[in-house]
N, C-alpha and C positions, 0 to 999 in steps of 0.2 A: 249519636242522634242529637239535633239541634233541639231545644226547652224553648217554649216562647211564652211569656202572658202578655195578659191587656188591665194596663190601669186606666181607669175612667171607665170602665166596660162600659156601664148602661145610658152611658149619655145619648145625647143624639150624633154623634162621631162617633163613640164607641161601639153602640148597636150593631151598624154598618162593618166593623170592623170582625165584633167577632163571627157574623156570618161570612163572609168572606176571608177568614182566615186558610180555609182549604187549599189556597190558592199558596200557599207557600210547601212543596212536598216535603214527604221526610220527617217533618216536623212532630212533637209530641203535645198535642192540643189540653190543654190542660181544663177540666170542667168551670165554668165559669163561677163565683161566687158573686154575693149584691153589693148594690153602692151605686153613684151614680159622678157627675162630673165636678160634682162639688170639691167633695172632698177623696183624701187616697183610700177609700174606703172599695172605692169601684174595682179593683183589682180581681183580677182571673189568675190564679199563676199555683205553681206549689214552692214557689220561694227557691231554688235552684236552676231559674231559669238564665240560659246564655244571654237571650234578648228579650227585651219589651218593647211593646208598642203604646205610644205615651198619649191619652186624650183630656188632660189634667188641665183645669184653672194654670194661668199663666203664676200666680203667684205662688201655690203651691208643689208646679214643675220646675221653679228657679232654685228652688230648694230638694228636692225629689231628685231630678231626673243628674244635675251631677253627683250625687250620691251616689244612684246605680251605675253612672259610667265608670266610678273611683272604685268601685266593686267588681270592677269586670266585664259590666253590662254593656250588650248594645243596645243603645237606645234610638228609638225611632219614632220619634213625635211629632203631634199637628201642634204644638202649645207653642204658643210666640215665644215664650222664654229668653229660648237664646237662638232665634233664628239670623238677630245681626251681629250677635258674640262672631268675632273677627277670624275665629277657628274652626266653627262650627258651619256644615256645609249644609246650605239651602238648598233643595233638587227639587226639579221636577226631571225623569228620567230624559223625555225626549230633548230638554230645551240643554239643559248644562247636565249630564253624569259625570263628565273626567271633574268638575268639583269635587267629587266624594273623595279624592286624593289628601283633600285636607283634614280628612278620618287623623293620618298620620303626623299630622302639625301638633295634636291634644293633648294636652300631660297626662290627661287617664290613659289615654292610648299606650302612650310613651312606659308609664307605672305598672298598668293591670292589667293593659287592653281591650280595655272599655272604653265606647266612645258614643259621641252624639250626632246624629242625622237628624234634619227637620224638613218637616215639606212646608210649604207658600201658605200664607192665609188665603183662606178660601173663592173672593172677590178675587185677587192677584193670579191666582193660576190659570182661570179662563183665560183673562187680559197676555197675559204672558205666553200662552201656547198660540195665540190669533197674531202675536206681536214677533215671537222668534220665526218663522219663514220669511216674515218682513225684513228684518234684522240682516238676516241672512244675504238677501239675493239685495235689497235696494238700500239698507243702512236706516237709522234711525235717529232722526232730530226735536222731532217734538212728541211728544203722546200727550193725551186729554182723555179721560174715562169719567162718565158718571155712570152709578151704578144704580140697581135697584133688586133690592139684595133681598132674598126669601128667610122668613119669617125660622125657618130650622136652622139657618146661621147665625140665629143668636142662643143655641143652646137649650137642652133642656131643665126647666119648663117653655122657655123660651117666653115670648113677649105676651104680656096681657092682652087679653082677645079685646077689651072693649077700647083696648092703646090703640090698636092695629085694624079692625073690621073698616070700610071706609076710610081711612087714611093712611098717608104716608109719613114718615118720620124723618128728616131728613139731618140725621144725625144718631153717627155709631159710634163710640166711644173710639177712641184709636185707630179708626180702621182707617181715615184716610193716610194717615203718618205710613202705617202697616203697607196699605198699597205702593206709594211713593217710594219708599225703603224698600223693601222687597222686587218690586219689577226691574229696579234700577242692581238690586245682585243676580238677581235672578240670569240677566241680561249681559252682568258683567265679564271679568276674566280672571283667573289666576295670575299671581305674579309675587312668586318666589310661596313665601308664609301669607299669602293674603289675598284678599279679593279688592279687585278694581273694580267700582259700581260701571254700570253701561252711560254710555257719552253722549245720552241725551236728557233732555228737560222733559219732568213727569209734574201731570198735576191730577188728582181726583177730588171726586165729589161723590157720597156716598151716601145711600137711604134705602130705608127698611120700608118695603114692601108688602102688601099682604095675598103672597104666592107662600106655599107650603115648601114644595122645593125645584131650587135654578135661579143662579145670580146671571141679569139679563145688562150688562154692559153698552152704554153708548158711546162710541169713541171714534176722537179723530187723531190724523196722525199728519206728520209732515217727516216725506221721507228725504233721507240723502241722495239718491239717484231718482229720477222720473221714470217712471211706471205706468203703465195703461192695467187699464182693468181687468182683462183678461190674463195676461202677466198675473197682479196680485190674488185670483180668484185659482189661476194655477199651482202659486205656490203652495194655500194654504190647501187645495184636494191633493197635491203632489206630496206635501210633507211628511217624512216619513224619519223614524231616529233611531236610537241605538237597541229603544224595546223592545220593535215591532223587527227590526235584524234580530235578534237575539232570539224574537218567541217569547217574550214572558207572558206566564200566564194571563196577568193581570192587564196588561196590553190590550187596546184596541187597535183593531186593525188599519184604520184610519183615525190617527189623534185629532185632525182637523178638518172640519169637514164644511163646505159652501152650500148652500142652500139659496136656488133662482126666486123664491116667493117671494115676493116682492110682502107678506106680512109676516115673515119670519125672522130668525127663529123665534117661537115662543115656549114658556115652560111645556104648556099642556102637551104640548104634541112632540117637541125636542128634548127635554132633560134628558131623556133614557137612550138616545143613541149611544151606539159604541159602549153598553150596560153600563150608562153612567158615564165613562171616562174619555167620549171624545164632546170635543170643543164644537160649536156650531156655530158659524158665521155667517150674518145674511145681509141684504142692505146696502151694499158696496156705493159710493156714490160720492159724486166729489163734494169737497166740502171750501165752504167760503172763504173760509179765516185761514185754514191750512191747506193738505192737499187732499185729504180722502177720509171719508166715515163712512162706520161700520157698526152692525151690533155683532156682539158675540153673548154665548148662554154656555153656562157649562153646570154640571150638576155640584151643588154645593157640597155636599155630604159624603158622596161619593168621588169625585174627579178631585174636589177642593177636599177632604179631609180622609175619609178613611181608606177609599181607593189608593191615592195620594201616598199614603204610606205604606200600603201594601206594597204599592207596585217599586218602592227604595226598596222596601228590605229583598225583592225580587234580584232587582239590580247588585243591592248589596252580596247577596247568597252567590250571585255569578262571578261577583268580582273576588269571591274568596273571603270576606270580610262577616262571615256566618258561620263559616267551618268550625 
């Protein structure tokens, strides 16, 4: 029988997480104990567990989380940590799984067989699931994202009501680096022990919001191939990957999905398709400077952080890497 806990439990990524823990079978769900994402205090576990699922302050999981891989642990976390450590594989299932092959590059691995998996920062995973059917079918040369980013992707407590009521913030500590670095592995390829970043030019712009939750992306893109819009509009209702072949639980059935409204998508009405974990695109239209803009919305907490990592260690459990 496979052990799992959750450190961070109570945060606002952890929450998410341990409700939806069900979703991984078999498993022996351990009672939840308090804490929050401060500190390692958040932990659910009974201290023998195979794996964890990591929702830790970045500083604190740079020190934490390879301890437990050096212990045997699987680890599988939203914390930046070591999401661009050159060993450590970045997933989102549908867009890169054969990544996860660099489980077997890791000296824990190699030592105890303990290793680390991380998902995307939460902005980057929408942008990234609207961008790989692009990727795919017509190639990719420029990307341009501003964002406007819900007020529970800064963490609980999250941002001062009287910061945020009426305005916008337009400035997140790290996030735009995070997006720029991340879309570009996210995007990229294996080659031998390593990851090749994807072979286009990324730039963001990032700002907090006051939406509860749905990071709502404005982006344009200049593709390598010419494309009409129907083309593009079919790729991303067409796209389908290795999750939704497979059946994993956590999988929606449609990871991306097109929306005709010309005032779509927006949180109120979009965050919750596909419970949370698909992408929704709307807006399509050509754009001046490059070739085509678009908005995309994906649920932050859910698609971008706790879903996020359920649906790795789903993939992980399939590929043998839970046993």
């Amino acid at each position: 029988m496979v052990r799992g806990g959750v450190a961070g439990g109570f945060g606002s990524v952890g929450r998410p997480r341990l409700w939806r823990r069900g979703a991984l079978e078999d498993e022996d769900a351990d009672a939840a104990a308090g804490g929050g994402d401060a500190g390692f205090a958040g932990w659910a576990g009974g201290g023998s567990e195979d794996y964890f699922f990591a929702a830790l302050d970045a500083s604190i999981a740079a020190e934490m989380e390879p301890r437990f891989a050096a212990a045997g642990c699987a680890v599988i976390t939203n914390s930046s940590a070591l999401r661009m450590q050159s060993d450590v594989p970045l997933v989102i299932p549908e867009v890169n799984p054969d990544h996860v092959q660099m489980i077997e590059c890791q000296s824990w691995r190699k030592k105890s067989g303990g290793f680390v998996v991380t998902n995307p920062n939460c902005s980057a995973i929408g942008l990234v699931m609207a961008l790989k059917p692009l990727q795919d079918l017509f190639g990719l040369e420029t990307v341009m994202a501003v964002t406007m980013q819900a007020v529970s992707g800064a963490g609980y407590p999250g941002v001062a009501s009287l910061d945020i009521l009426g305005n916008v913030i337009p400035y997140i500590s790290k996030e735009e680096e995070k997006m720029e670095e991340e879309t570009r592995k996210l995007l990229g390829r294996l080659n031998g022990s390593g990851f090749v970043p994807g072979d286009f030019a990324m730039s963001a712009q990032c700002n907090r919001v006051a939406v509860e939750d749905g990071h709502t992306e404005s982006v344009s893109v200049k593709l390598k191939k010419k494309a009409r819009p129907a083309e593009i509009i079919e790729a991303w209702n067409e796209f389908r990957s290795v999750p939704q072949e497979l059946g994993l639980p956590s999988a929606p059935e449609q990871p991306v999905r097109y929306t005709e409204s010309a005032d779509r998508p927006q949180p109120r009405f979009d965050v919750d398709a596909g419970n949370g974990m698909t992408a929704t695109v709307g807006r399509l239209r050509p754009c001046g400077v490059l070739d085509w803009k678009f908005t995309v919305l994906s649920h932050n907490t859910i698609r971008g952080a706790a879903g996020a990592a359920l649906l790795n260690a789903e993939l992980l459990k399939v590929r043998g890497y839970l046993d």
